[in-house]
BATI-414732 format. One record per residue: residue number from 1; residue in one letter; x negated, y, z negated of N, C-alpha, C in turn. Coordinates in Angstrom, 3 decimals, padded with zeros to 6 digits. Layout:
<nunu NUM "a" <X Y Z> <X Y Z> <X Y Z>>
...
//
This chain:
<nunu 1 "x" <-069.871 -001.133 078.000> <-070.268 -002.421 077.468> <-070.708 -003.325 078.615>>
<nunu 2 "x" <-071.981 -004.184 078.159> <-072.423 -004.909 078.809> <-071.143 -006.105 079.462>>
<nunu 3 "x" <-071.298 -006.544 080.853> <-070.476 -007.645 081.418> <-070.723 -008.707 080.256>>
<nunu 4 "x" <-072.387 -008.663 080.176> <-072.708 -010.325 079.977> <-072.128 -010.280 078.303>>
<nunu 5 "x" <-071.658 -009.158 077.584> <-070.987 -009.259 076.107> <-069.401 -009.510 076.480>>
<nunu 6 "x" <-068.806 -008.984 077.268> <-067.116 -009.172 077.733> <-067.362 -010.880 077.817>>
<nunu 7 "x" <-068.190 -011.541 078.629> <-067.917 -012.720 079.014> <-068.296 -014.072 077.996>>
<nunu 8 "x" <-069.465 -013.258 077.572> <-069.783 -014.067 076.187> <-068.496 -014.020 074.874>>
<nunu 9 "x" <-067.979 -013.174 074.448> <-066.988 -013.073 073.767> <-065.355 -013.775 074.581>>
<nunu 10 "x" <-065.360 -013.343 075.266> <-064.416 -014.245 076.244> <-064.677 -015.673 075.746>>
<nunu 11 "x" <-065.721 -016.296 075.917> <-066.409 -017.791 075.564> <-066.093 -017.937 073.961>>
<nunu 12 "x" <-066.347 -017.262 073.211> <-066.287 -017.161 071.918> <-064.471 -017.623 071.523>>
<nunu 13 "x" <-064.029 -016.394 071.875> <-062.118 -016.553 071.926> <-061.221 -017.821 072.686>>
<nunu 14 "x" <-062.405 -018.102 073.807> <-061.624 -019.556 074.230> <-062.304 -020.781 073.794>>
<nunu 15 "x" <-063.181 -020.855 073.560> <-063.565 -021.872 072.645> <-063.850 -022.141 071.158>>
<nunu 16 "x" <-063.743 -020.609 070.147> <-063.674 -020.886 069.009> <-062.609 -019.753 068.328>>
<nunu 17 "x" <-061.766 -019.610 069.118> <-060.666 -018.533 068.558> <-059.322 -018.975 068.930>>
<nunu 18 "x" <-058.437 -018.099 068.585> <-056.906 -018.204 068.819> <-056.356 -016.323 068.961>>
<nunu 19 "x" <-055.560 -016.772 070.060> <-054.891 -015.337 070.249> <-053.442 -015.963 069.622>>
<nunu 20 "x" <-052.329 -015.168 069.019> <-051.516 -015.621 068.514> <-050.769 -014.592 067.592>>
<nunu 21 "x" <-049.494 -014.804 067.504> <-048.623 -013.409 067.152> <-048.639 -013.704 065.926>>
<nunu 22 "x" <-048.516 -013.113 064.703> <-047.993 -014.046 063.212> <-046.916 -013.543 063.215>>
<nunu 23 "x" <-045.888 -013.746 062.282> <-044.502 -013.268 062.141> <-044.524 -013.695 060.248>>
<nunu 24 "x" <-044.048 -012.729 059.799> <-043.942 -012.950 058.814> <-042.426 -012.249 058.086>>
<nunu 25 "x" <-041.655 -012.276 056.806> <-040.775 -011.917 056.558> <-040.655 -010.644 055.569>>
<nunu 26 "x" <-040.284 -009.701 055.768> <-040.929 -008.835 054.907> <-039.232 -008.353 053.996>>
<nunu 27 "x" <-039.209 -007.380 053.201> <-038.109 -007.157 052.072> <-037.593 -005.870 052.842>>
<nunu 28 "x" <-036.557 -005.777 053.478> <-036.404 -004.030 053.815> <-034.619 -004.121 053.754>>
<nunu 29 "x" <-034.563 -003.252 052.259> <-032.947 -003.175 051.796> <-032.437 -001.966 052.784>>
<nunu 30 "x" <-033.331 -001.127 053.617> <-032.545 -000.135 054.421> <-032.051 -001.309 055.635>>
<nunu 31 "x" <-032.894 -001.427 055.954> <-032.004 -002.258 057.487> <-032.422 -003.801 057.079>>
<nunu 32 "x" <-031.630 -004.249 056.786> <-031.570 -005.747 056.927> <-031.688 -006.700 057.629>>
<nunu 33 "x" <-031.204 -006.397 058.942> <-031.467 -006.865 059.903> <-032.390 -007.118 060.999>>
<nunu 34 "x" <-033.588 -006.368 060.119> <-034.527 -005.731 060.737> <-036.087 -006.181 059.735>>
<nunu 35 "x" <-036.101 -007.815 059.400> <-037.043 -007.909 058.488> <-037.975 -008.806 058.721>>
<nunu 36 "x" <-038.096 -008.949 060.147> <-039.270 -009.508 060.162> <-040.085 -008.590 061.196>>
<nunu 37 "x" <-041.537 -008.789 060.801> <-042.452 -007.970 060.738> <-043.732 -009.142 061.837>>
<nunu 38 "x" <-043.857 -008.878 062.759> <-044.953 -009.591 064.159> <-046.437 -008.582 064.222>>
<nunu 39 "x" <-046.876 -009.250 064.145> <-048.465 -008.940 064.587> <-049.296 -009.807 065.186>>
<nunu 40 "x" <-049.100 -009.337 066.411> <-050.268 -009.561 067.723> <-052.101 -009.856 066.457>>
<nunu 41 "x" <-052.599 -011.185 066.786> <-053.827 -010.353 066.556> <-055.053 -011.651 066.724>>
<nunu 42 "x" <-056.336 -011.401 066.857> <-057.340 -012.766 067.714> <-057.663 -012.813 066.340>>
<nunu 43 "x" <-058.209 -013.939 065.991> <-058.868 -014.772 064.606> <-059.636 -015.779 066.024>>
<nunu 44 "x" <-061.333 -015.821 065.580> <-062.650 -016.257 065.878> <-062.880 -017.189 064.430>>
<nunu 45 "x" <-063.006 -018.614 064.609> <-063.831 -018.652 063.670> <-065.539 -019.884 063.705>>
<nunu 46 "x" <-066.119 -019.556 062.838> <-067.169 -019.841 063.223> <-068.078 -020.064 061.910>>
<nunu 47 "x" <-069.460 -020.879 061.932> <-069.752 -021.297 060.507> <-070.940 -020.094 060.684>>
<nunu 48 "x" <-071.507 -019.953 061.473> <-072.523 -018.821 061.970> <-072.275 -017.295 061.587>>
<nunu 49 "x" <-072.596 -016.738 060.589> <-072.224 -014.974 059.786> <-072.875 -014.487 061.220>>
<nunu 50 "x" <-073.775 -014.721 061.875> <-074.342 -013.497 062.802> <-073.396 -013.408 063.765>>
<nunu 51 "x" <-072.508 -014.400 064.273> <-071.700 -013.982 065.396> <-070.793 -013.621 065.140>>
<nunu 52 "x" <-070.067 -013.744 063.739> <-069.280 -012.263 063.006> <-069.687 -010.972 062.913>>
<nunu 53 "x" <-070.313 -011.152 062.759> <-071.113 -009.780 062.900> <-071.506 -009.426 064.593>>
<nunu 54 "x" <-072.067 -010.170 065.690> <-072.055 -009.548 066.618> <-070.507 -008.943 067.141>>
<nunu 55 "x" <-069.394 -009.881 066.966> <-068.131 -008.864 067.228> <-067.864 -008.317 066.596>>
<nunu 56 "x" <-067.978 -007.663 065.494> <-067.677 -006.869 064.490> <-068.462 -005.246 064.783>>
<nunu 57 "x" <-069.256 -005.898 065.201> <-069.916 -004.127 065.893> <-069.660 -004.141 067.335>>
<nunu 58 "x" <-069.218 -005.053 067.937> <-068.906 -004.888 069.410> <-067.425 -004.616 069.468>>
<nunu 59 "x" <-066.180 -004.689 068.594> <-065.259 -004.422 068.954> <-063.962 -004.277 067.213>>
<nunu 60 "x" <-065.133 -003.879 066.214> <-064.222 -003.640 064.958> <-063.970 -004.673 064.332>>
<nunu 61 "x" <-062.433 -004.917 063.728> <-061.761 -005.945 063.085> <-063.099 -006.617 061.809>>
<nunu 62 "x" <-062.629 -007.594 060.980> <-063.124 -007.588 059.647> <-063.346 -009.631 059.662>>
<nunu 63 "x" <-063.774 -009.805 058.600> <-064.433 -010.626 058.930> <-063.863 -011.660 057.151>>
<nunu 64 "x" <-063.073 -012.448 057.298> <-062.858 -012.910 056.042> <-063.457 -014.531 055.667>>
<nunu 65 "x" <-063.971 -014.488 054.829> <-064.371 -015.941 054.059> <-063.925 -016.866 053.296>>
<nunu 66 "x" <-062.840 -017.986 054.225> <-062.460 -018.777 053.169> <-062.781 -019.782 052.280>>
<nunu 67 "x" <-061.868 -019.753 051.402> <-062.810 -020.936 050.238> <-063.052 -022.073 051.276>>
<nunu 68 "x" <-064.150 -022.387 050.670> <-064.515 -024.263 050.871> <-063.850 -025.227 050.138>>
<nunu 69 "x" <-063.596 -026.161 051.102> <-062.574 -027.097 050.892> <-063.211 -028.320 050.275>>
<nunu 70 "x" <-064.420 -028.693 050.356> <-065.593 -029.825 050.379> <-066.541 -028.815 050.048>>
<nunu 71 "x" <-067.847 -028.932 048.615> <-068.768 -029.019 048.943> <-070.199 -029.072 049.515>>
<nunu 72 "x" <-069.843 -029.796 050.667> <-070.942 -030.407 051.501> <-070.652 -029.694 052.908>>
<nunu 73 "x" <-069.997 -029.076 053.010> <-069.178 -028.323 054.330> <-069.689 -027.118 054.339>>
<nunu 74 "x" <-070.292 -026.597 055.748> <-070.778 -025.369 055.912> <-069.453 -024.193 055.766>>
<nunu 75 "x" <-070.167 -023.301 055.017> <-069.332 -022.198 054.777> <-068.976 -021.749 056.453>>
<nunu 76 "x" <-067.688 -021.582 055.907> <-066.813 -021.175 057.900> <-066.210 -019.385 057.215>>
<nunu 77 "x" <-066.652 -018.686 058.396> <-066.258 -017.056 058.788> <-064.773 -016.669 059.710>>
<nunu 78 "x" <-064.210 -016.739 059.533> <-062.903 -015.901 060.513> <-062.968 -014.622 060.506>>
<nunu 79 "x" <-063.386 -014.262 062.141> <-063.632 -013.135 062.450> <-061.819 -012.414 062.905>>
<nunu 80 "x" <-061.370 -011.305 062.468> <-059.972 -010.987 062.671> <-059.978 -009.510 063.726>>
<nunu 81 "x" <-059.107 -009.670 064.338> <-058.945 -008.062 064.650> <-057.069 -008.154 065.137>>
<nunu 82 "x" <-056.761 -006.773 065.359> <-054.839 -006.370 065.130> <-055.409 -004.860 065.985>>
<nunu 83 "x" <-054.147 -004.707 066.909> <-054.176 -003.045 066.702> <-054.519 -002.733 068.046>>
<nunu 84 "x" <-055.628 -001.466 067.964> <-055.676 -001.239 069.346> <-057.010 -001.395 070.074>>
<nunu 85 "x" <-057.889 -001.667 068.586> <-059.017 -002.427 069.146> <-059.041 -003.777 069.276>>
<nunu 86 "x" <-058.213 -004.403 069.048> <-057.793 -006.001 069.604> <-057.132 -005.948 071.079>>
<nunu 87 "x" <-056.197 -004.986 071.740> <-056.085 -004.699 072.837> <-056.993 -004.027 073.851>>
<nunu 88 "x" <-057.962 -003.323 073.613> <-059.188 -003.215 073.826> <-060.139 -004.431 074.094>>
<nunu 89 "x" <-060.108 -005.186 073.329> <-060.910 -006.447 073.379> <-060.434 -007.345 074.500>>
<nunu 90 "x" <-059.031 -007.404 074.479> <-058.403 -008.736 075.260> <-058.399 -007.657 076.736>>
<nunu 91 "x" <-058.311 -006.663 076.938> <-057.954 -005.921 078.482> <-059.870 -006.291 078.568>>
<nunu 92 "x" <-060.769 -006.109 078.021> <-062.393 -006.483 078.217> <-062.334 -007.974 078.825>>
<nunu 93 "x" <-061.848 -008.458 077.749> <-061.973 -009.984 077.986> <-061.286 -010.682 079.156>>
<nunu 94 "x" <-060.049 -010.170 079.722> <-058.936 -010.991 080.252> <-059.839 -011.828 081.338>>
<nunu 95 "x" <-060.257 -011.050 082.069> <-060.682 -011.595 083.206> <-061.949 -012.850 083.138>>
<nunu 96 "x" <-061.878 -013.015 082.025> <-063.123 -013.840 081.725> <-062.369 -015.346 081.072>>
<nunu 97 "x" <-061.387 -014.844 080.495> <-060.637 -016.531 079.541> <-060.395 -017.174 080.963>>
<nunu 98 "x" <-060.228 -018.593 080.322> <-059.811 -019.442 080.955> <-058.592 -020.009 080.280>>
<nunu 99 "x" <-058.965 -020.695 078.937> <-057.826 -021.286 078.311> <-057.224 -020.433 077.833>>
<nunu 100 "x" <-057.153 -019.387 077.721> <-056.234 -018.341 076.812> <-055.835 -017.298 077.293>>
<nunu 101 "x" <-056.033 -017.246 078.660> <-055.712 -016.460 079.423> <-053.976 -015.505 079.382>>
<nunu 102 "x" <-053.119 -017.069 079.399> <-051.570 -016.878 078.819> <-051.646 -016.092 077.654>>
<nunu 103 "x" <-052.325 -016.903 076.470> <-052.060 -015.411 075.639> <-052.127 -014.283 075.435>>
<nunu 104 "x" <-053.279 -014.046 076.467> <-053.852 -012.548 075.997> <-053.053 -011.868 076.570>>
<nunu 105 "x" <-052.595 -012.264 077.907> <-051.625 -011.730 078.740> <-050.232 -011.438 077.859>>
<nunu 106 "x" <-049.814 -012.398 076.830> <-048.311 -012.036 076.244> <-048.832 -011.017 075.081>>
<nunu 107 "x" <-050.087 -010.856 074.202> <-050.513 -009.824 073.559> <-050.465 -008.850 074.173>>
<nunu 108 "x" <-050.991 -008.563 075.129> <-051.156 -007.111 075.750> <-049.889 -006.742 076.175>>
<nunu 109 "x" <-048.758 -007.641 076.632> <-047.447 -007.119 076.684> <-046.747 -007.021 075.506>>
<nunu 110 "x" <-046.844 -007.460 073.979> <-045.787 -007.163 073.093> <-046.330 -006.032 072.910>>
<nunu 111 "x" <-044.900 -005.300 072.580> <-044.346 -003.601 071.978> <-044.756 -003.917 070.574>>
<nunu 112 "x" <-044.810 -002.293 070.820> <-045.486 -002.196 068.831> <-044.019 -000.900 068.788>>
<nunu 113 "x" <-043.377 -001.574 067.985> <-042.371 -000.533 067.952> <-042.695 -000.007 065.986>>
<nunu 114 "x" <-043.490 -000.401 065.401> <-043.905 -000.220 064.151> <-044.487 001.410 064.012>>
<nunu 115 "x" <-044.677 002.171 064.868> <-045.908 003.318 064.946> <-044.658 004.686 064.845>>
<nunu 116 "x" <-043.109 004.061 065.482> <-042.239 005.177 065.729> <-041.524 005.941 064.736>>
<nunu 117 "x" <-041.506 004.716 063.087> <-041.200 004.855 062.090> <-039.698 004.632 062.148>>
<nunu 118 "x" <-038.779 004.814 063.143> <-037.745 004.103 063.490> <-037.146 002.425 063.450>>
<nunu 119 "x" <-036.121 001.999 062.731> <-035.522 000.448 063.024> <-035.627 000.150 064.277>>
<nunu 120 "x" <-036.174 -001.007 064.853> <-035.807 -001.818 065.817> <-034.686 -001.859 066.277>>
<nunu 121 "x" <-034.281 -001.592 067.235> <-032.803 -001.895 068.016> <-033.095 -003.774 068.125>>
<nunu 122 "x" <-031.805 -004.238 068.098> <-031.463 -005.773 068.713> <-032.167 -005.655 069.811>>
<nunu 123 "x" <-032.096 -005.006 070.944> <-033.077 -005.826 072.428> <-034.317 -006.082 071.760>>
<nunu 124 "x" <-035.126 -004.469 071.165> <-036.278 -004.637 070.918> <-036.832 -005.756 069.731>>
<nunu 125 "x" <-036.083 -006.356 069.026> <-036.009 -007.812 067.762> <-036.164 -008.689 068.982>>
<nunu 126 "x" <-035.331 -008.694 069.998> <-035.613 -009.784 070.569> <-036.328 -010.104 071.681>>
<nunu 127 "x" <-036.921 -009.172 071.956> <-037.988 -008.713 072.870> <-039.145 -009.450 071.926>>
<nunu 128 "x" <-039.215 -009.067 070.553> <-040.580 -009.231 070.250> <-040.710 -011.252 069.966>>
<nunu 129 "x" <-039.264 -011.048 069.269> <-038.903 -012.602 068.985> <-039.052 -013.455 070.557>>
<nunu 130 "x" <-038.702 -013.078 071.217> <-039.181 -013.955 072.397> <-040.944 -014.178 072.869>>
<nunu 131 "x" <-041.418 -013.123 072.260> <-042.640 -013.434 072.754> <-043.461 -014.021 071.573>>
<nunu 132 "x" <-042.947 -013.795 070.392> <-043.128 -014.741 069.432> <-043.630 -016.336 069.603>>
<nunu 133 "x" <-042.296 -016.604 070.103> <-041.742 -018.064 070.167> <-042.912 -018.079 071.575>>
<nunu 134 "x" <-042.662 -018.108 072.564> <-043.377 -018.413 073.778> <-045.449 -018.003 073.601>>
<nunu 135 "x" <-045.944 -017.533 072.993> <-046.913 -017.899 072.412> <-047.388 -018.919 071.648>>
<nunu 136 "x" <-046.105 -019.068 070.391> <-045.973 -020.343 069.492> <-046.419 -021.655 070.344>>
<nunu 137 "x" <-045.273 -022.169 071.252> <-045.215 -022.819 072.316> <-046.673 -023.235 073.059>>
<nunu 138 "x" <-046.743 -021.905 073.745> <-048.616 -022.317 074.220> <-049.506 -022.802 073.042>>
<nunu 139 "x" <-049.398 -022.201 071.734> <-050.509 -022.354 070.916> <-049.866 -024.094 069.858>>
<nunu 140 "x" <-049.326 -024.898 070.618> <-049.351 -026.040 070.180> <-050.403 -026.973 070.071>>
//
């Protein structure tokens, strides 16, 4: 891949994106203790369909359309990506953010302990929960 696409998308993610973990709560009667569910993942958004589409063939992830809130308001695109082509993207990009640099850096370090089919041990809950929170934090 072209530099001048790493750096342009870099531009894209620090000025019209967010890197950012979600955490959400999910139902699991085997381990209980073990129910919340983190995903690393970049959301782009933008009123422009073509530059959804230029990352969308430059590095995957999907492209969702939310309702309009107003009217008179240009339809807005959130470009999404999770996984390992979102880590792909941010190890392309790192060297290029400026403002988001911190995050991409705590993305590319959270564990995906989801792939082992195994419960989370306590360190690893709080391994992820810490990097949770300390993203949260930056993304104020």
């Amino acid at each position: 891949m072209k530099d001048t696409n790493k750096a342009y998308t870099a531009g894209l993610v620090d000025g019209e994106g967010c890197i950012t973990i979600t955490r959400r709560k999910k139902r699991n009667l085997v381990y209980p203790n073990n129910n919340w569910y983190y995903e690393p993942q970049v959301i782009v958004a933008n009123t422009d369909k073509r530059m959804m589409d230029f990352l969308v063939d430059l590095y995957g992830g999907w492209v969702a359309i939310p309702k309009k809130t107003r009217d008179y308001y240009k339809q807005d695109y959130h470009w999404k990506i999770t996984g390992d082509n979102m880590r792909r993207l941010l190890r392309d990009v790192l060297s290029y953010l400026v403002l988001k640099k911190k995050q991409a850096e705590i993305v590319l370090s959270f564990p995906n302990y989801n792939k082992t089919g195994k419960p989370r041990t306590t360190k690893e809950r709080q391994q992820q929960e810490h990097l949770w929170l300390e993203i949260k934090e930056l993304n104020k």
